[in-house]
C-alpha positions in Angstrom: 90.1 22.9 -3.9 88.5 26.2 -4.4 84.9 24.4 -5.1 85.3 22.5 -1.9 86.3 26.6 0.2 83.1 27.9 -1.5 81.2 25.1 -0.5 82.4 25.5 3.0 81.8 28.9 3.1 78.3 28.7 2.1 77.2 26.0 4.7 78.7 28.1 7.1 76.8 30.9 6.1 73.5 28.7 6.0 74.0 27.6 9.2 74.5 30.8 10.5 71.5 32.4 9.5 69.3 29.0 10.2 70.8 30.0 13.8 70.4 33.5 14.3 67.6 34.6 11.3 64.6 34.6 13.7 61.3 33.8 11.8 57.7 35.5 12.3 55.4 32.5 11.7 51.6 34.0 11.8 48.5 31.8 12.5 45.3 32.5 12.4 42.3 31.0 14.0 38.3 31.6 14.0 36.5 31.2 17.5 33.9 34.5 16.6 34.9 36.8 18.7 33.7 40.1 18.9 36.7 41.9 17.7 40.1 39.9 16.8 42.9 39.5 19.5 46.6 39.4 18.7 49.1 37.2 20.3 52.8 36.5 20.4 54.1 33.4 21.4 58.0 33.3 23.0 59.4 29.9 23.9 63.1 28.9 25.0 64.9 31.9 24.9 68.2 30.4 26.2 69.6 34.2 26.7 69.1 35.1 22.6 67.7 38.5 22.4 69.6 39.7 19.3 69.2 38.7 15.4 70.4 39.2 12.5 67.3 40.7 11.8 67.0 42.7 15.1 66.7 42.9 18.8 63.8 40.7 19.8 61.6 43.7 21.2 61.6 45.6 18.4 60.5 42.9 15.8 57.6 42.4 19.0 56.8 45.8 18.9 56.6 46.4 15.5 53.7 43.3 15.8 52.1 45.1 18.0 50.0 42.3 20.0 47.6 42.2 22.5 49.2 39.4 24.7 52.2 38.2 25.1 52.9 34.7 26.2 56.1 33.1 27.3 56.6 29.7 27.6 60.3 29.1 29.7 63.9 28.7 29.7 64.5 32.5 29.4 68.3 31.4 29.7 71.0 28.7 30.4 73.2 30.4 32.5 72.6 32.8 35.9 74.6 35.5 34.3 72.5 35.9 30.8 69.1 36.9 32.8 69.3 40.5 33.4 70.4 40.7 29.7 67.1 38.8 28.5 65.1 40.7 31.1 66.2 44.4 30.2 65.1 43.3 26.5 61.7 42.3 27.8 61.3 45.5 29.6 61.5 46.9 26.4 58.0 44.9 24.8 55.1 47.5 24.8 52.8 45.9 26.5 51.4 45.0 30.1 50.4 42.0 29.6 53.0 39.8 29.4 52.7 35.7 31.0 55.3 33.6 31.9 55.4 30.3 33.1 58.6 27.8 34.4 60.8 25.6 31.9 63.6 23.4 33.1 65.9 26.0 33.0 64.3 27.7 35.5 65.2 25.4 38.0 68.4 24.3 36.9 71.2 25.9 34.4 74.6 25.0 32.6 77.7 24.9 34.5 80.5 23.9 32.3 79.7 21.0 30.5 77.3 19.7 32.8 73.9 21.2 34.5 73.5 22.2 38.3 70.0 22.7 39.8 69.2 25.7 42.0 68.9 25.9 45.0 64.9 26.8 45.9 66.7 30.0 47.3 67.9 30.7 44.1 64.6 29.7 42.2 62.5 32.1 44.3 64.8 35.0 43.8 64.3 34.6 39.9 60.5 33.8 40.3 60.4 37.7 41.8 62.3 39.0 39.4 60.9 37.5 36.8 57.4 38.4 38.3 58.3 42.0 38.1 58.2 42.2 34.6 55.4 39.8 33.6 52.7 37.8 35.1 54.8 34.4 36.3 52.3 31.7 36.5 53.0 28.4 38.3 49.7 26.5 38.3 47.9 29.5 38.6 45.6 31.5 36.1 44.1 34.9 35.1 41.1 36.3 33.9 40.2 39.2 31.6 38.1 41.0 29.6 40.0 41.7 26.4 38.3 43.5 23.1 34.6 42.6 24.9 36.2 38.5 25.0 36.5 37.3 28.0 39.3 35.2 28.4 40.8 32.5 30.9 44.4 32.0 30.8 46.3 29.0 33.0 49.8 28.8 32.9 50.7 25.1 34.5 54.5 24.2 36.4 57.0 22.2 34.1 55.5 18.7 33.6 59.1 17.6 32.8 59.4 17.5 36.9 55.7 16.7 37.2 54.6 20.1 39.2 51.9 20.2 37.0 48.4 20.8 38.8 44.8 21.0 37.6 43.6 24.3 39.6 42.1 26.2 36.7 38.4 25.2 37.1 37.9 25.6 33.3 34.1 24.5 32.2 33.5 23.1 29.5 31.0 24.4 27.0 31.6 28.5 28.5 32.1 31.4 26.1 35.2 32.6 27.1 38.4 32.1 25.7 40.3 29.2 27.6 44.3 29.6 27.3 46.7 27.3 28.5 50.4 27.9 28.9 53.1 25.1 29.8 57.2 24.9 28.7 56.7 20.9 27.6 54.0 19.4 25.3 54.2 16.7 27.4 51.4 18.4 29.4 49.3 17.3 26.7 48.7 14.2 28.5 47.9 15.6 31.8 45.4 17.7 29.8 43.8 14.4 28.1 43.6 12.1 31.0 41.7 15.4 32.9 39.9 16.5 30.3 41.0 19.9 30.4 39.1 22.1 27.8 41.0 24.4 25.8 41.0 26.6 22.8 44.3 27.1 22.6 46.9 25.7 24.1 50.9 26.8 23.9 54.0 25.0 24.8 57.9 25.4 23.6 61.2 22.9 24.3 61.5 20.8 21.7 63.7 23.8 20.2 62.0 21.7 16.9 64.5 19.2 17.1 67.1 22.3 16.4 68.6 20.2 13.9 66.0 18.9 11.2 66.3 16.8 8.3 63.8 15.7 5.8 61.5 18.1 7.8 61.6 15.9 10.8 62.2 16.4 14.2 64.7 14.3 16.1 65.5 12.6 19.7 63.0 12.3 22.5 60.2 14.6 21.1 60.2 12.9 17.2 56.7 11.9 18.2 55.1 15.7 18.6 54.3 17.6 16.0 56.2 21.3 15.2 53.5 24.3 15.3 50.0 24.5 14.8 47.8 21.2 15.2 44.1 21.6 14.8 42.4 19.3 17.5 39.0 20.1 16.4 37.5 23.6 15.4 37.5 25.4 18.7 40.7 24.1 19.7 44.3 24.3 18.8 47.6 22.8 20.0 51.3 24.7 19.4 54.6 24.0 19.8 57.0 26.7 19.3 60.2 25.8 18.1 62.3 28.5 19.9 64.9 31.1 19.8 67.9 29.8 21.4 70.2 26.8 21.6 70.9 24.2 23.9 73.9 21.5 23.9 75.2 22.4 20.5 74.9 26.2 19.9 73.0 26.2 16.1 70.3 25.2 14.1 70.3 23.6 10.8 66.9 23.7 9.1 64.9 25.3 12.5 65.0 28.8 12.0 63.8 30.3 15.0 60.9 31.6 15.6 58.2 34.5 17.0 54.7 33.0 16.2 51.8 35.6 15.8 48.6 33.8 16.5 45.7 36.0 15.6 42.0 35.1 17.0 38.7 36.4 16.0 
């Protein structure tokens, strides 16, 4: 009996810090630019700002990047988003890009989900957009560390909002970003031939639950983190910091990727 308590005891525990140990996953890639440029990657927050590890701005800050990129579902519920978004006013740095998830535009009630209103979706799209750059098919330019750099952020494919309006040229020597919540936009990218040299997407949460180091249910055919597509551009799926349906991880720690480029 006592074997069977300890047992208990230590899943519980393993499951616990698979759920709330976040992860800083670092990545590096090589596009020769003049002077490196650090960026952190944020994807499906799902109104987790706290770890066992720390509060999600200070293990940022302590990374100290250049960019910071976030790729939807800050939280499931109304009442969690001035919680996440007084821990992103915390981040040190201005500039900060956002684009849509599902959650955006819809959010748990009970058991079940309830879509805003478009009332209710603009009133998050400005207060969102007071703390970060909230793109929604819609891009920015730069010049960052003497590389200049195009960033797009597209509208959540899972609705199919997405729109081609970044007027990226191939074969240019700037840095071409693009930000969506789905990997899914992958095939919108492919059938327009959208170049890219680093694209960055989130809600797969991983599969949350993984086994065998594979990722279950409707995204078991995308990969988890960095794919190399050729040797100018890459392809990430971040595997998250919250929960969705069931409220922990098992084997999908999450995570705060650092991709560095130079």
């Amino acid at each position: 009996m006592l074997i069977w308590i300890v047992l208990l005891c230590l899943f519980i525990g393993y499951v616990l810090t698979s759920t709330l140990f976040v992860k800083v996953v670092s990545h590096k890639i090589h596009l020769d630019l003049p002077a490196p440029i650090k960026i952190v990657h944020l994807s499906d927050l799902h109104g987790r700002t706290t770890f066992l590890n720390g509060k999600l701005s200070k293990i940022v800050n302590s990374i100290d990047p250049d960019l910071v990129f976030i790729t939807g579902d800050l939280v499931s519920r109304s009442k969690q988003l001035p919680k996440v978004l007084n821990e992103l006013k915390r981040i040190n740095t201005s500039k900060t890009f956002f684009v849509p998830g599902n959650y955006e535009r819809e959010h748990s009630h009970g058991f079940k989900k309830r879509k805003l209103s478009n009332a209710e979706y603009l009133k998050n799209v400005e207060t969102i957009g007071s703390l970060c750059r909230y793109l929604e098919n819609s891009g920015e330019k730069m010049n960052l560390n003497g590389t200049k750099i195009s960033i797009y952020g597209f509208d959540n494919s899972i609705y199919g909002l997405e729109e081609d309006n970044c007027n990226f040229k191939q074969n240019t020597k700037e840095v071409k970003i693009l930000l969506a919540h789905s990997p899914s936009i992958i095939h919108y990218i492919d059938q327009h031939k959208l170049p890219y040299n680093l694209l960055l997407t989130g809600h797969t949460h991983g599969g949350q639950i993984r086994f065998f180091d594979k990722t279950f249910g409707a995204y078991k055919h995308f990969h988890l983190g960095m794919k190399k597509i050729n040797s100018r551009s890459f392809f990430y799926i971040n595997r998250g910091l919250g929960t969705v349906k069931l409220p922990i991880r098992i084997n999908c720690y999450p995570e705060i990727s650092v991709i560095r480029m130079d």
